[in-house]
C-alpha positions in Angstrom: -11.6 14.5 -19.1 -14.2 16.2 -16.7 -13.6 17.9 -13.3 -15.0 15.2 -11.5 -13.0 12.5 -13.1 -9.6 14.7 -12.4 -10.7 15.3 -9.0 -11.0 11.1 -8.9 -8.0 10.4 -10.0 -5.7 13.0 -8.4 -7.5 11.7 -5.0 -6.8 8.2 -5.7 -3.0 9.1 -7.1 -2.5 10.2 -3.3 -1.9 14.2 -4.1 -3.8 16.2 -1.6 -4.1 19.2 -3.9 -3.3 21.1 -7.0 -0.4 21.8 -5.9 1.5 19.2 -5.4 0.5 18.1 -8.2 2.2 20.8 -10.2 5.7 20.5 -8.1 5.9 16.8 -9.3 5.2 17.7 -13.0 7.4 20.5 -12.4 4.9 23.1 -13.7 3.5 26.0 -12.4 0.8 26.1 -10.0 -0.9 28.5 -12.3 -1.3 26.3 -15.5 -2.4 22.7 -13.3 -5.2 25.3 -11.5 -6.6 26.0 -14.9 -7.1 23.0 -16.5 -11.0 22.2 -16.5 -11.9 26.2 -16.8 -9.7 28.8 -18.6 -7.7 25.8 -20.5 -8.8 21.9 -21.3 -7.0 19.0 -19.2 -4.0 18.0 -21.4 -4.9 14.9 -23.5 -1.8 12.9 -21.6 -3.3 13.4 -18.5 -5.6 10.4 -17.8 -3.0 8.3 -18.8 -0.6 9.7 -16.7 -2.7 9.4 -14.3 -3.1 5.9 -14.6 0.4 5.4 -15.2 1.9 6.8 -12.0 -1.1 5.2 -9.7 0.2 1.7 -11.0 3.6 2.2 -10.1 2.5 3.6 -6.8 0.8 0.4 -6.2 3.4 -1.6 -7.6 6.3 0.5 -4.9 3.9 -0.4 -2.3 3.7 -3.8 -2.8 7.8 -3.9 -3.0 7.7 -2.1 0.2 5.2 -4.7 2.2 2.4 -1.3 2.0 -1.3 -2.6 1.1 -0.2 -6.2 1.8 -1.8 -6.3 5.3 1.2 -4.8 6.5 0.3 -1.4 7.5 -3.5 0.0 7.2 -4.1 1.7 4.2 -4.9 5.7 3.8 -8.8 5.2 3.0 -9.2 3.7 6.4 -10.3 0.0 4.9 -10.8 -2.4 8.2 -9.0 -5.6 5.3 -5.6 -4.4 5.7 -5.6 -4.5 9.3 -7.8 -7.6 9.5 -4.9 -9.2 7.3 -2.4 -7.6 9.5 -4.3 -9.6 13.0 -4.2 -12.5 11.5 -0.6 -12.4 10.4 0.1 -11.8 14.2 -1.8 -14.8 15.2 0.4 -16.9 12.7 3.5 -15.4 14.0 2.5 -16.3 17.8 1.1 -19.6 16.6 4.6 -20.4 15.2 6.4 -19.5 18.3 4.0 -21.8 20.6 5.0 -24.7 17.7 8.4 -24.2 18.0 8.5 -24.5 21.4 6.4 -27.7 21.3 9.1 -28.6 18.9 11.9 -28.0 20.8 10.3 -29.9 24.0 9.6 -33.1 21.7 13.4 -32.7 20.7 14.8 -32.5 24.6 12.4 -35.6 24.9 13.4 -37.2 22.1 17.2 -37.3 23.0 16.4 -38.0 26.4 15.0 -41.1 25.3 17.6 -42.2 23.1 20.2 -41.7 26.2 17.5 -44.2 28.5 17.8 -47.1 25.4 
């Protein structure tokens, strides 16, 4: 792995630094900051990498995150464009069940006339 792949995928995993990074592999800061110059990136790495962005994904989507629900970190205009059109659904119901509702009160009305 090279510096600027690690730098991609620790960006994209959500960690802001080094760091933090080393308090959730419960290592020291000392040995994640030299990976890519005094000592190689460990071979499990990438994978690991991989690994833990999929299941980030995957506890977002549990959660309603990414799905339109809220607008994602990166500042992508889909999210919320999902998220507009989700409240014009929800405010389209409500005007149908009213219209619903009216057609009902109308509907009994009628069958107390005949």
């Amino acid at each position: 792995m090279e510096k600027e792949e690690f730098q991609k995928l620790m960006q994209k995993a959500g960690f802001k630094n080094k760091q933090e990074l080393a308090v959730l592999l419960n290592l020291s800061y000392g040995s994640v900051n030299a990976w890519g110059s005094v000592k190689p990136y460990p071979r499990y790495l990438k994978s690991w990498f991989e690994n833990y962005i999929k299941a980030k994904k995957y506890d977002e989507a549990l959660s309603g995150r990414n799905l339109g629900l809220v607008r994602d970190e990166v500042g992508c205009d889909e999210p919320l464009k999902v998220k507009q059109e989700l409240e014009k659904l929800r405010l389209e119901n409500a005007k149908l069940r009213e219209e619903l509702e009216k057609f009902e009160r109308y509907k009994e009305a009628l069958r107390a006339i005949f």
